[in-house]
C-alpha positions in Angstrom: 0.0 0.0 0.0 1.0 3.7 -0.8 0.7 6.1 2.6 1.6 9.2 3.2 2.6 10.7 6.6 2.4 14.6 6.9 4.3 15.8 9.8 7.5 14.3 11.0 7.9 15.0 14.1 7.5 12.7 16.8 4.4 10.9 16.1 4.8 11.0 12.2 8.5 10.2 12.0 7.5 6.9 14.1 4.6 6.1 12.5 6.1 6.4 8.7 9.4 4.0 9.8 7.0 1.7 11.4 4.6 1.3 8.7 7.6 1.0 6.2 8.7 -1.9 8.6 5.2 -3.7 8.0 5.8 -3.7 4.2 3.8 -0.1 2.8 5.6 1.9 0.5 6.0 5.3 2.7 6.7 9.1 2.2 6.8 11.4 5.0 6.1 15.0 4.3 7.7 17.8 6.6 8.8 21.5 5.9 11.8 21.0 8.3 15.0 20.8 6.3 17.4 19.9 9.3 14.8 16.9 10.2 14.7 15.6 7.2 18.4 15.9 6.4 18.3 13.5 9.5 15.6 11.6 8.6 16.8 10.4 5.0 20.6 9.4 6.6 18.5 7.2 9.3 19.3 9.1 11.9 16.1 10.3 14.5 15.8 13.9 15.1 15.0 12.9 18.9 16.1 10.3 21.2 13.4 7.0 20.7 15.2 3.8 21.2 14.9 1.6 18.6 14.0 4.6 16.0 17.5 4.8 14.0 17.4 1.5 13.7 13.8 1.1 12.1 14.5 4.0 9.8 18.0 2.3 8.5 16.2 -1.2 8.1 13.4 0.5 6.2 15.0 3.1 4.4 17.4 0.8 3.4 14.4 -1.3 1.4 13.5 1.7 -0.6 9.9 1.6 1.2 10.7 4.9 3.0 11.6 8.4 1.8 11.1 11.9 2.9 10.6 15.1 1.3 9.6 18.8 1.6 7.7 18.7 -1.8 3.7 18.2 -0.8 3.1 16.8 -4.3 5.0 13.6 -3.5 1.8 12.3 -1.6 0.0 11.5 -5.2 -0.4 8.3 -5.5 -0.9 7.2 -2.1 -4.1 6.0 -1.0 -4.1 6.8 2.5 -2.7 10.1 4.4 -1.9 10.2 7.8 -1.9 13.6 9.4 0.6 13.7 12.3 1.4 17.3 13.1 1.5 19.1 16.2 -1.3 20.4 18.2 0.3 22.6 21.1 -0.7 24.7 23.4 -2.0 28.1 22.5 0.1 31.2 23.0 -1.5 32.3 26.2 -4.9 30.2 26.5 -5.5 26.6 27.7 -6.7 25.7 24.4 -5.7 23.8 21.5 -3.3 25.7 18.6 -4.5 24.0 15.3 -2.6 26.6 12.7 -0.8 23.0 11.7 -3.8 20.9 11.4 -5.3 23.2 9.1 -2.2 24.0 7.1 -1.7 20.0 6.0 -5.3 19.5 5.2 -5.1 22.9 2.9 -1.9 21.6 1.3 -2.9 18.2 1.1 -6.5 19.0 -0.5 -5.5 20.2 -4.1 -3.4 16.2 -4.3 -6.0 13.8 -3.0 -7.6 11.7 -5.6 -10.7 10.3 -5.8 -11.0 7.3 -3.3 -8.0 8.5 -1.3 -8.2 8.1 2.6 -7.1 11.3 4.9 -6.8 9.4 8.2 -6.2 12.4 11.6 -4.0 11.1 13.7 -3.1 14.3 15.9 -4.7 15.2 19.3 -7.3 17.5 18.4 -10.4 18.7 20.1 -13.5 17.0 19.5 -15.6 18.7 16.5 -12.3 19.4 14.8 -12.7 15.7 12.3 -16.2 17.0 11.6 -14.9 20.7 10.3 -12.0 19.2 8.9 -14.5 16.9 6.7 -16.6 19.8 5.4 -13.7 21.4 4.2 -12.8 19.0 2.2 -16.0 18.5 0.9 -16.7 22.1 0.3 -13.4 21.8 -1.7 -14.7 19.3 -4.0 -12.5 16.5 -2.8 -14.2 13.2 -3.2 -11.7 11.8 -0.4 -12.7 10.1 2.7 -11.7 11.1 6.5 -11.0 9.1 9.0 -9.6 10.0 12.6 -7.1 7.3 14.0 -5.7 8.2 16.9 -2.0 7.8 18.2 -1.4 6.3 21.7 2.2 6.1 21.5 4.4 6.2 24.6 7.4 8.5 24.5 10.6 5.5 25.3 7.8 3.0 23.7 7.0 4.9 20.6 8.3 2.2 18.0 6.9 -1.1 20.0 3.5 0.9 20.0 3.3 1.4 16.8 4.3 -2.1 15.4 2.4 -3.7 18.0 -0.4 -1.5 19.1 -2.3 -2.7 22.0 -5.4 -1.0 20.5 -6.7 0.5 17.1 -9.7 3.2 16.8 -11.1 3.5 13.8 -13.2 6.9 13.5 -15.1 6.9 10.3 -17.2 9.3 8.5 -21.2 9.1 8.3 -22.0 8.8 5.0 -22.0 4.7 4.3 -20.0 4.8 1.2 -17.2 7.1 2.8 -17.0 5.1 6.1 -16.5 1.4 3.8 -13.9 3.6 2.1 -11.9 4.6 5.1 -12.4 1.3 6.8 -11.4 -0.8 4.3 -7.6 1.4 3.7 -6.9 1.2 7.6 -7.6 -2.4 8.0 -4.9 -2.8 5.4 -2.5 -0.3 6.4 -3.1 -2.3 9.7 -3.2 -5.6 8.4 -0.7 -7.0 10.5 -2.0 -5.6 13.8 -4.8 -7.1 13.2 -4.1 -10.7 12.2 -2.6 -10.7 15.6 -6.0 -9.9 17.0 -5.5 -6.3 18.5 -8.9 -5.0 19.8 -10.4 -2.9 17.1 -13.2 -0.1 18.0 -15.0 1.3 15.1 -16.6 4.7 15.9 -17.9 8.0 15.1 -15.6 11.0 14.5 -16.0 12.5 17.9 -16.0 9.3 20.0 -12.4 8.8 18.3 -11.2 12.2 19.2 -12.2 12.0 23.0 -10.7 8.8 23.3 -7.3 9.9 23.3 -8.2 13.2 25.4 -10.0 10.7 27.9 -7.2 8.4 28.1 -4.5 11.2 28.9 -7.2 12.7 31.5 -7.9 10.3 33.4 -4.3 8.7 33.5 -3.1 12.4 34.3 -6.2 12.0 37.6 -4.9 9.2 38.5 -1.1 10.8 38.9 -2.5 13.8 41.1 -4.7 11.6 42.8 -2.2 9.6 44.6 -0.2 12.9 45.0 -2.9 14.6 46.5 -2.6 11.9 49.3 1.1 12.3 48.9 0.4 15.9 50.6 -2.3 14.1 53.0 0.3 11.6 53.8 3.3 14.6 54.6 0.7 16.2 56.6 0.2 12.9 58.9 3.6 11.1 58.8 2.1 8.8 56.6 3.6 6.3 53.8 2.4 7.0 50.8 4.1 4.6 48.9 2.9 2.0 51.3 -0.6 3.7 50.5 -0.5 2.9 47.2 1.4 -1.0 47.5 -2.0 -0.9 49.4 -4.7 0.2 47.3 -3.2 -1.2 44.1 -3.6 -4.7 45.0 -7.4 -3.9 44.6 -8.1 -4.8 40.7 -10.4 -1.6 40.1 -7.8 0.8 40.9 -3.9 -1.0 40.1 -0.8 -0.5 41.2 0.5 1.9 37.6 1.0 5.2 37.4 0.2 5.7 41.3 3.7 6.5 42.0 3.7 9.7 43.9 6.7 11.9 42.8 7.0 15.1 41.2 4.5 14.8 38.8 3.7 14.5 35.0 5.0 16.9 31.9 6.2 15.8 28.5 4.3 17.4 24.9 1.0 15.5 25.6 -0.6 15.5 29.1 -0.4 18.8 30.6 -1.6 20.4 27.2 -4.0 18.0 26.5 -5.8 18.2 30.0 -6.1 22.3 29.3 -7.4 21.5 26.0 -9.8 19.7 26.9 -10.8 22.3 29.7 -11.2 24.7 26.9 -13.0 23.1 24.7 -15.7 21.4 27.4 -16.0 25.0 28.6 -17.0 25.9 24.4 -19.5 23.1 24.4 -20.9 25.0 27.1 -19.9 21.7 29.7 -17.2 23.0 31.4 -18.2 21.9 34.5 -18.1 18.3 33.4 -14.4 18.2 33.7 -14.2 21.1 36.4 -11.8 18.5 38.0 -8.9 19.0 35.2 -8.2 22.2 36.9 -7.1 20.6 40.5 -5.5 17.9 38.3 -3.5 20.5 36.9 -2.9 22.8 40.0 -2.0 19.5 42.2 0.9 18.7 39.6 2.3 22.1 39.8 2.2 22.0 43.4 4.4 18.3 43.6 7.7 20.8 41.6 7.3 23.5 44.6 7.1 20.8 46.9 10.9 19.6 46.0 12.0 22.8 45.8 10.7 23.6 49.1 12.8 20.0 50.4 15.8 21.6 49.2 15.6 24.9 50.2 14.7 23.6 53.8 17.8 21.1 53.7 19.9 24.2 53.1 18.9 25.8 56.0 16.4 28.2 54.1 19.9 29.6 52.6 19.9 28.3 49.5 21.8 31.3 47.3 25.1 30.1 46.4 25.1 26.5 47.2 25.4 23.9 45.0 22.8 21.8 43.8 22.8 18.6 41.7 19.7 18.1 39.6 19.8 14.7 38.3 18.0 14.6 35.2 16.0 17.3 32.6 13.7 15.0 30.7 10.3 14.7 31.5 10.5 10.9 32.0 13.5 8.8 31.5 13.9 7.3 27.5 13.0 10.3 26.4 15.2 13.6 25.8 11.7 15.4 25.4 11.9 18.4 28.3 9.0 20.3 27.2 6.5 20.8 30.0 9.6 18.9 32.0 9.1 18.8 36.0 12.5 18.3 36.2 13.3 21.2 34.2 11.4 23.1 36.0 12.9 22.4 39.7 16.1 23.0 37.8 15.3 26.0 37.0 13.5 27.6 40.2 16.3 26.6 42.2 18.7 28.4 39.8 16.4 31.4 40.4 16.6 30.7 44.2 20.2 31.8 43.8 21.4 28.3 44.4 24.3 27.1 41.7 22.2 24.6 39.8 24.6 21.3 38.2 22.2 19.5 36.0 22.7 16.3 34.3 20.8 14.0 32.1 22.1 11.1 29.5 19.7 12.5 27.1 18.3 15.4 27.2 21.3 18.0 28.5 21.2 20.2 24.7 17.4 20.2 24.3 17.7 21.7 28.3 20.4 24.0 27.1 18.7 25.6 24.4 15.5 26.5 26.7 17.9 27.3 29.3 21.7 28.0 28.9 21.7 29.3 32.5 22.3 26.2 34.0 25.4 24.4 34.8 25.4 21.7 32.4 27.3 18.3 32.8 27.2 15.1 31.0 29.1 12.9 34.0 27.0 12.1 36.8 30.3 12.2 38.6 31.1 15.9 37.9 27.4 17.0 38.8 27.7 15.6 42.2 30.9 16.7 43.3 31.0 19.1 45.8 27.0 19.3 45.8 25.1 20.2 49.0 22.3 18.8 48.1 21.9 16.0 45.5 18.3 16.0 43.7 16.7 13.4 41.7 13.5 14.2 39.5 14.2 12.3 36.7 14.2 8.6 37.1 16.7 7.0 34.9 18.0 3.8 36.1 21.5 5.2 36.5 20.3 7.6 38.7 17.6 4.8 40.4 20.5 2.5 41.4 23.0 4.7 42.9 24.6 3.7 46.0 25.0 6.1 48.9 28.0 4.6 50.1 30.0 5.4 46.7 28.3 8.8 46.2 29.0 9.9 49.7 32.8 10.8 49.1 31.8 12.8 46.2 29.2 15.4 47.6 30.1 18.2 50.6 27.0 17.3 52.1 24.9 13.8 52.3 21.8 15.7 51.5 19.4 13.9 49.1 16.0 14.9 47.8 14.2 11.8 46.1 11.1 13.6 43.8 10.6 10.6 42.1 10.3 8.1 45.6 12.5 5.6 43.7 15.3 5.3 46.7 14.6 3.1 49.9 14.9 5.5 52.5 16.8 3.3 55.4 19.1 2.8 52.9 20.0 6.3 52.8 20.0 7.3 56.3 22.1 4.1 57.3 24.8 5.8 54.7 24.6 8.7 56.7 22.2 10.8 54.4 19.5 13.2 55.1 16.9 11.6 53.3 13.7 13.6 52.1 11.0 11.9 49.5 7.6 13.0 48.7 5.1 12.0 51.2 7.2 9.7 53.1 7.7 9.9 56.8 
């Protein structure tokens, strides 16, 4: 099968290598020249394990090639849309200047009995609109909206092996056999391996994602919520959630209490959805979002407010070691990063801020060169007053005390992410401060 993919970024670079791998003949379309200088050597424009691999193995078949030139899409059958949807400058909502922009570029090549198939997080309504442009265009092409769950670290893995495909299809009978028919090929192999399939409407397929990245982003304040319930009491909140997660309505994932979430997907996507709810006039419906949001915020004060108080409330000139920038660890993505963040208050505390990462130091850099930068772990720590970690990469996870302790001026440890066993610590002869933990 012919596909295009417009938008290389994170999602669409993935996606294209990935359904090159499963045997479709692939161009991806970007305006980028940088990323796809990268992209056509094999090389990812952003860490994703397993990525520069995929895009050797299938550039290297002749299946996948990438191009600036918009006309390069005729031929294909079915178009993926996988652009950005950020924030807006300023508001909560949605920015869709990119959305729109592929779908006006893309119109004047579609053929009849092409597939356009969304796959970027979008407010709900926005397939529908989409759809009577095209129409009003005169394009006899279908939409579709397929939505992306990828996980950043997992991207590759989730797209050759989804664990689930949605299928949103238009209204109109003809249209929707249209559609259906090009995704269960493009997807042919996912689904001979019997991933679960939902067929829908346009707006049940846009709210899924939304949903999904709501209600795992609840489910992160929730247990930090009684993170700040537990700090209050001098109870375990780690315990707390060993204890509730054994019951198979709630699970032990994602109730990890620690800094919080961040990353290019569920803060914005939460304050989308606030935005558009409060346009469909149902605002209050997700009223909740707002504490979500406001209780994640609260987790970055909270370590800054650890460090500050294991300085003795002086924290101007002393040194700090941040260990890690990335919002989560596999990833050097540090938009929206807690870790970042911290970084960066306790830099405007007046405290000198060493920050490490094995990713993500030069995306950090160019947000903030005002940091200390260092790529050794060994070099961040030395000298450090207080040693902080926020992201949890296993080589920060698995540190031992004993060995770190010559290194540092003072045995002062913040744990934001609660991965450390706290006796541990102490028995080395560190202060020891996690996040709602006695």
């Amino acid at each position: 099968m012919r596909i295009s993919v417009i938008g290389c970024g994170y999602l669409g670079a993935v996606h294209a290598a990935a359904m090159a791998k499963l045997g479709h003949d692939v161009v991806g379309v970007d305006v980028d020249p940088v990323k796809l200088a990268a992209l056509r050597r094999g090389e990812a424009p952003f860490f994703e394990p397993g990525l520069p691999e995929l895009l050797l193995e299938a550039g290297a078949t002749g299946r996948l090639t990438f191009t600036d030139d918009i006309s390069a899409v005729r031929g294909a059958k079915l178009h993926f849309i996988a652009v950005g949807t950020p924030q807006r400058q300023g508001a909560n909502s949605a920015d869709l200047r990119f959305v729109d922009a592929a779908f006006d570029q893309l119109i004047p090549h579609l053929s009849a009995g092409d597939v356009v198939a969304g796959k970027s997080t979008v407010p709900v309504g926005t397939a529908a609109r989409l759809a009577e442009k095209m129409a009003a265009s005169g394009s006899d092409a279908a939409l579709a909206w397929n939505p992306e769950f990828l996980r950043e670290g997992f991207a590759v893995k989730d797209s050759l092996t989804p664990d689930r495909l949605v299928f949103g299809l238009p209204p109109e009978p003809a249209a929707a056999s249209l559609a259906q028919a090009a995704l269960r090929e493009a997807y042919a192999t996912a689904l001979d391996d019997a991933t679960p399939l939902v067929v829908t409407d346009y707006a049940t397929a846009e709210l899924v994602k939304v949903s999904a990245n709501a209600f795992l982003a609840t489910k992160i304040s929730f247990i930090n919520a009684m993170s700040e319930i537990a700090e209050a009491t001098g109870a375990d909140v780690t315990q707390l959630a060993d204890a509730i997660g054994f019951d198979g309505r709630i699970g032990r994932r994602f109730l990890g209490a620690g800094v919080g979430f961040g990353g290019g997907c569920l803060p914005k996507d939460i304050r989308a959805f606030m935005a558009r709810a409060e346009e469909l006039g149902r605002g209050e419906s997700v009223a909740f979002l707002k504490e979500v949001d406001a209780i994640n915020m609260r987790r970055r004060h909270k370590v800054v407010e650890h460090v500050v108080d294991l300085l003795d409330h002086e924290p101007y000139g002393k040194t700090v070691a941040v260990l890690g920038l990335a919002f989560k660890p596999h990833s050097d993505d540090v938009r929206d990063s807690p870790a970042l963040d911290v970084a960066v208050r306790l830099k405007g505390l007046g405290a000198n801020v060493r920050a490490t990462d094995p990713e993500a130091i030069e995306n950090a850099r160019a947000l903030h060169p005002q940091l200390d930068y260092h790529a050794s772990f060994e070099e961040t720590v030395t000298g450090a007053d207080v040693v902080v970690l926020v992201t949890e990469w296993d080589q920060y996870r698995y540190l031992d005390p004993e060995a770190v302790a010559p290194l540092v001026a003072a045995r002062n440890v913040v744990d934001g992410r609660n991965s450390y066993d706290p006796a541990r610590w102490r028995a080395a002869g560190w202060t020891y401060r996690g996040l709602g933990r006695p």
